[in-house]
VOTIGU-47690 format. One record per residue (C-alpha): y, z, x; residue in one letter. Coordinates in steps of 0.2 Angstrom, whole numbers, plus 5000, padded with zeros to 4 digits. Layout:
VOTIGU-47690
YZXA;...
END
This chain:
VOTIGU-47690
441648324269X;442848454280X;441248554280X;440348394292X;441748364299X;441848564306X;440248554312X;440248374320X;441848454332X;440848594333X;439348494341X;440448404353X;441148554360X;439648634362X;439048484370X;439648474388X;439448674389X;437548624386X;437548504400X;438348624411X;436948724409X;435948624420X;437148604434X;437848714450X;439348684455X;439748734475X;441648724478X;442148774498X;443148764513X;442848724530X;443948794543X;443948744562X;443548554566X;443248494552X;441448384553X;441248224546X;439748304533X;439048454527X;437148444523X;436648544509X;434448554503X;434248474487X;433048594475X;431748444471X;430548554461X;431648714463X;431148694484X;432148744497X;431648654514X;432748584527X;432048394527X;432448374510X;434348384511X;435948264507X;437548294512X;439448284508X;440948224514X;442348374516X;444248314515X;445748334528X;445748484524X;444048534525X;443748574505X;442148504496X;441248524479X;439248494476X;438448474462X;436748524459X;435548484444X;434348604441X;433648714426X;432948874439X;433748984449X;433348914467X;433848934487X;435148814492X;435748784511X;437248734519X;437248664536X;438548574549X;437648584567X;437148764571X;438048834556X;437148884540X;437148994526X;436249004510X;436749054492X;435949104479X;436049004466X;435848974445X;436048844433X;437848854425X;438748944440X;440048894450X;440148954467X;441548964480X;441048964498X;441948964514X;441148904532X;442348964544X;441548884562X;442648984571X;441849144567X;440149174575X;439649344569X;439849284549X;440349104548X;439749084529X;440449194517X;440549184495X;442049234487X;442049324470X;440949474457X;439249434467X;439749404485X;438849584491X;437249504484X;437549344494X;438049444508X;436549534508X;435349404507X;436249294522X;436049464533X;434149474532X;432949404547X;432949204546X;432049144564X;431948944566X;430048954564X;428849104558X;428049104573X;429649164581X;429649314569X;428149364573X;428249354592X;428949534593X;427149594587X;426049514599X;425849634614X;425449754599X;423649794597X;423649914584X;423549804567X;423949974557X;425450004565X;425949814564X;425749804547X;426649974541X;428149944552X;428149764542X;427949854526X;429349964529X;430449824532X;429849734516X;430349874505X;431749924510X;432549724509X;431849724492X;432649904488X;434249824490X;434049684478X;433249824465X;434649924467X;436049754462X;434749734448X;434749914442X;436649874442X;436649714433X;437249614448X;435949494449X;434849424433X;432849464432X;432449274438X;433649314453X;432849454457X;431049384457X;431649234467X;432149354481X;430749484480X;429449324480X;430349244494X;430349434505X;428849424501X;428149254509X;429249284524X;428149444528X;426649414523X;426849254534X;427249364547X;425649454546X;424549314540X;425349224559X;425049374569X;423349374564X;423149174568X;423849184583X;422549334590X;421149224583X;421949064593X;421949164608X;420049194607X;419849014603X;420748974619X;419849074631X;421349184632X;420549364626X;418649404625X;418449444606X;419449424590X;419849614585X;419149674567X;420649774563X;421749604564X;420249524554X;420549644540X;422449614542X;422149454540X;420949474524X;422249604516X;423749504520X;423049374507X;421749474495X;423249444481X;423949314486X;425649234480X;424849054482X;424749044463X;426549124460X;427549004453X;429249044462X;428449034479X;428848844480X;430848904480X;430548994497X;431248934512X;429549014520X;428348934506X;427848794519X;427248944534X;426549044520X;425448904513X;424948834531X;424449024537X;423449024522X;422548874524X;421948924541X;421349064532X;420548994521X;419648904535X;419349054546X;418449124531X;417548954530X;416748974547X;418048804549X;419048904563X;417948884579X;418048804593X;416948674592X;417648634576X;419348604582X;418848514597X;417748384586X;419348354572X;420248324588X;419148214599X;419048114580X;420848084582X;421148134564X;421848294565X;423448254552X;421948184543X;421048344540X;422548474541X;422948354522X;421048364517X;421448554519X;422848574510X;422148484494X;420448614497X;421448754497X;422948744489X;423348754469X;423648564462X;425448604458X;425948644475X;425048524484X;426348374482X;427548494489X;426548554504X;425948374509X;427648304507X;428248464520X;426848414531X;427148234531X;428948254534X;428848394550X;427348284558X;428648124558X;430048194563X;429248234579X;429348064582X;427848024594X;427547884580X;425647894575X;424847764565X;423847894556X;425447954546X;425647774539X;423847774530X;424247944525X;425947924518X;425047784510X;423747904501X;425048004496X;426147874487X;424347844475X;424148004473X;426148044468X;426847884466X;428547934455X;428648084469X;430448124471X;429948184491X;429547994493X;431347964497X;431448074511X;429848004518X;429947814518X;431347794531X;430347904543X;428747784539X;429847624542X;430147684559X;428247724565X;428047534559X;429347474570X;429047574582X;427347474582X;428147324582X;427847184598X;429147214610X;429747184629X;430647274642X;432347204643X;433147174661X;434147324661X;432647444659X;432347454677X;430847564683X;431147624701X;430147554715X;428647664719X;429147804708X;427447874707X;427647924726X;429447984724X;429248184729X;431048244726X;432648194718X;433448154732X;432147994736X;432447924717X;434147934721X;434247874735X;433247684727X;435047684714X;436647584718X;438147684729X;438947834717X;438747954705X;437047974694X;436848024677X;434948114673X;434348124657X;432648244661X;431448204646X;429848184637X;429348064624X;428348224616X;430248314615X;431148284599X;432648354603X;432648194616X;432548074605X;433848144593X;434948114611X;434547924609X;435547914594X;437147944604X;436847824620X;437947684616X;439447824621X;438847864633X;438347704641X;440147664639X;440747824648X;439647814663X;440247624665X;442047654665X;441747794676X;440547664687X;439047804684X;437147754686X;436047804672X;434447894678X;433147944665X;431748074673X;429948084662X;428848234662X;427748154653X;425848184658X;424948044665X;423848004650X;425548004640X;426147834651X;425947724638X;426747814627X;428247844638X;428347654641X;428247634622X;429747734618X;430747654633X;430747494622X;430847564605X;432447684611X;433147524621X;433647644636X;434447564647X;434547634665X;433447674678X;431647764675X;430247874684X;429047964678X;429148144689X;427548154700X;426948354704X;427848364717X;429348284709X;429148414693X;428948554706X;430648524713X;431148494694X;430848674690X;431548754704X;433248684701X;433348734685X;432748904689X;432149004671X;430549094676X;429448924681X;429948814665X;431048694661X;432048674644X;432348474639X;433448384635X;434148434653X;435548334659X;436248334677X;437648234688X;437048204704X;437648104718X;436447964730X;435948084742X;435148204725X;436448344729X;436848424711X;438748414705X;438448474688X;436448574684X;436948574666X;438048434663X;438548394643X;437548294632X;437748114626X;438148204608X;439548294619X;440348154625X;442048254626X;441148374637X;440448284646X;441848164650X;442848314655X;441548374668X;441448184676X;443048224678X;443248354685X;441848314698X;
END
């Protein structure tokens, strides 16, 4: 009888270490302002992806604790705003990490025995987008010399991690996470560069499409990690799988031309980048891909019916799909964006704004005093996101007695479009769409080498005078409240 009884305690406290086994535990501290959340990418199927994130709430004091289930060792980001790290991570580990927002050189930092792997990990190249990676090889037309400078870089980030192996810093399944995911990242690289030159041919830009970058290209992918299982886990997975795709298609004869302008002209595009996917890629990864797919091409928010219908397919094909969760709200929006709707009284479009040539003539059409311009384009994102902040700033510019002026770059096929989100985004205020010679003027006041970067917001007065180029954004409504005045 003691004999069961021994090993019944024995069981039950055994029982939660077993359960801890399947969790990571993140403990930290924020200092500086402490922000309402912390978003942090949830590892559904071991992935790391910035779309497929939740978030918590730090205390007072800035402190927080997440908790992670997960049986494999994955990638996990944290972000507030601009400000991200990410840690290495495996089952049963507990991790303290510290965000310190007033430090710009190393605002993310892990305290205890593994920090130098963490450390080293944050310090290799992470550009927004692969294609920004691979934009300091472009002028380069030597693919040989392109690819060994890459393949330098590529081992001698992955000697690091051999050497905290060789040490016993870092477990096997760690090690192969990170070597996996240096290389995606540079074989991305390459795979893009090769894209790209190819694109440019497609484009008119250069005569021919060289054949050592076609064998770059060929190389790059004759053993591919496509099939790897821990590729999923990189944050690069998704610009790995797409390069490959188009690959795949370049090798298909797919990648012409005339092909691309006839999936265009069909207006099925997102369409045949899906049918693609499910060609090309392994069955186990295809859930994830589309899901990535789906999810960038909404969040671009220019609200095409086609996603609907694909979201749609891809609830048949996966419909216990834990990336559903992320995607649904997204989908509910393109429906209402779709939605009957009328212009309300306050959205007033300026009189004869296709013939205004200058800021100071669409100024002139407002009420006496100062102007608030919100420079934009319903393809922008970043725009849109600035929508989400308007009813601050709507009661700013009142109590300030400010007009609201909202300036479109929009092309003119885009009109309905522009009109469209006008409704759906309720922006109330005045609105033009900038003709050329408007857009020409545009440019030249914010003066970066014949372009303009939007959002751009300005404070003018009635006679188009500029009191502010730059002023703050509606999602720095301290800012800009401090700039109004001081004008």
């Amino acid at each position: 009888m003691r004999f069961r009884y021994l090993t019944l305690i024995i069981l039950l406290i055994s029982l939660p270490a077993c359960q801890d086994q399947k969790k990571i535990i993140i403990r930290g501290e924020i200092t500086g302002e402490i922000p309402e959340k912390l978003e942090y990418t949830v590892p559904v199927h071991g992935v790391c992806n910035y779309g497929f994130k939740d978030f918590v709430q730090p205390d007072s004091l800035g402190k927080f604790k997440i908790e992670i289930e997960t049986e494999e060792e994955v990638f996990i980001k944290l972000m507030i705003n601009n400000v991200q790290g990410t840690l290495i991570s495996e089952p049963g580990k507990s991790y303290n990490v510290r965000l310190d927002l007033n430090n710009k050189e190393t605002p993310f930092s892990v305290s205890g025995k593994f920090s130098s792997v963490q450390e080293a990990y944050n310090k290799l190249p992470s550009p927004v987008h692969i294609q920004i990676g691979a934009g300091e090889f472009l002028r380069d037309t030597l693919a040989a010399k392109i690819k060994t400078t890459i393949d330098q870089r590529r081992t001698d980030e992955i000697a690091v991690f051999e050497k905290f192996l060789a040490d016993k810093m870092i477990s096997p399944g760690v090690f192969e996470l990170i070597k996996t995911d240096r290389n995606a990242y540079y074989d991305a690289i390459l795979s893009t560069i090769a894209w790209i030159k190819d694109l440019m041919v497609i484009q008119g830009a250069v005569k021919s499409f060289p054949e050592d970058f076609r064998n770059l290209w060929i190389e790059t992918f004759d053993q591919s990690l496509i099939s790897n299982p821990v590729l999923v886990k990189s944050p690069w997975f998704n610009f790995y799988a797409e390069t490959y795709i188009y690959f795949k298609d370049y090798m298909n004869g797919n990648f012409t031309k005339e092909k691309i302008d006839s999936v265009m002209e069909s207006g099925q595009m997102k369409a045949y980048r899906v049918s693609k996917a499910k060609e090309y890629l392994p069955p186990e990864i295809q859930e994830y891909f589309i899901a990535d797919y789906l999810y960038q091409e909404c969040i671009q928010k220019q609200y095409e019916k086609e996603l609907v219908g694909l979201f749609d397919n891809f609830k048949s094909d996966y419909p216990e799909s834990k990336f559903n969760h992320y995607i649904s709200p997204l989908i509910d929006e393109i429906v209402d964006f779709h939605q009957p709707s009328e212009f309300s009284e306050k959205m007033i479009f300026v009189n004869n704004y296709q013939n205004k040539n200058s800021l100071a003539e669409v100024a002139a059409t407002l009420p006496e005093g100062k102007i608030y311009v919100d420079v934009w384009a319903s393809w922008c994102g970043p725009c849109k996101v600035e929508f989400n902040h308007k009813e601050n700033l709507t009661g700013l510019l009142q109590k300030n007695d400010i007009q609201m002026l909202y300036i479109s770059i929009d092309r003119d096929r885009d009109s309905i479009q522009w009109k469209n989100m006008i409704k759906f985004y309720n922006l109330e205020g005045y609105h033009v769409k900038a003709n050329e010679e408007l857009q020409d003027e545009l440019i030249k006041i914010f003066d970066n080498n014949g372009s303009i970067n939007i959002p751009w917001y300005m404070l003018i007065d009635n006679n188009g005078n500029i009191l502010k180029k730059h002023a703050g954004r509606p999602s720095q409504i301290k800012q800009l409240e401090k700039e109004i005045n001081e004008i």
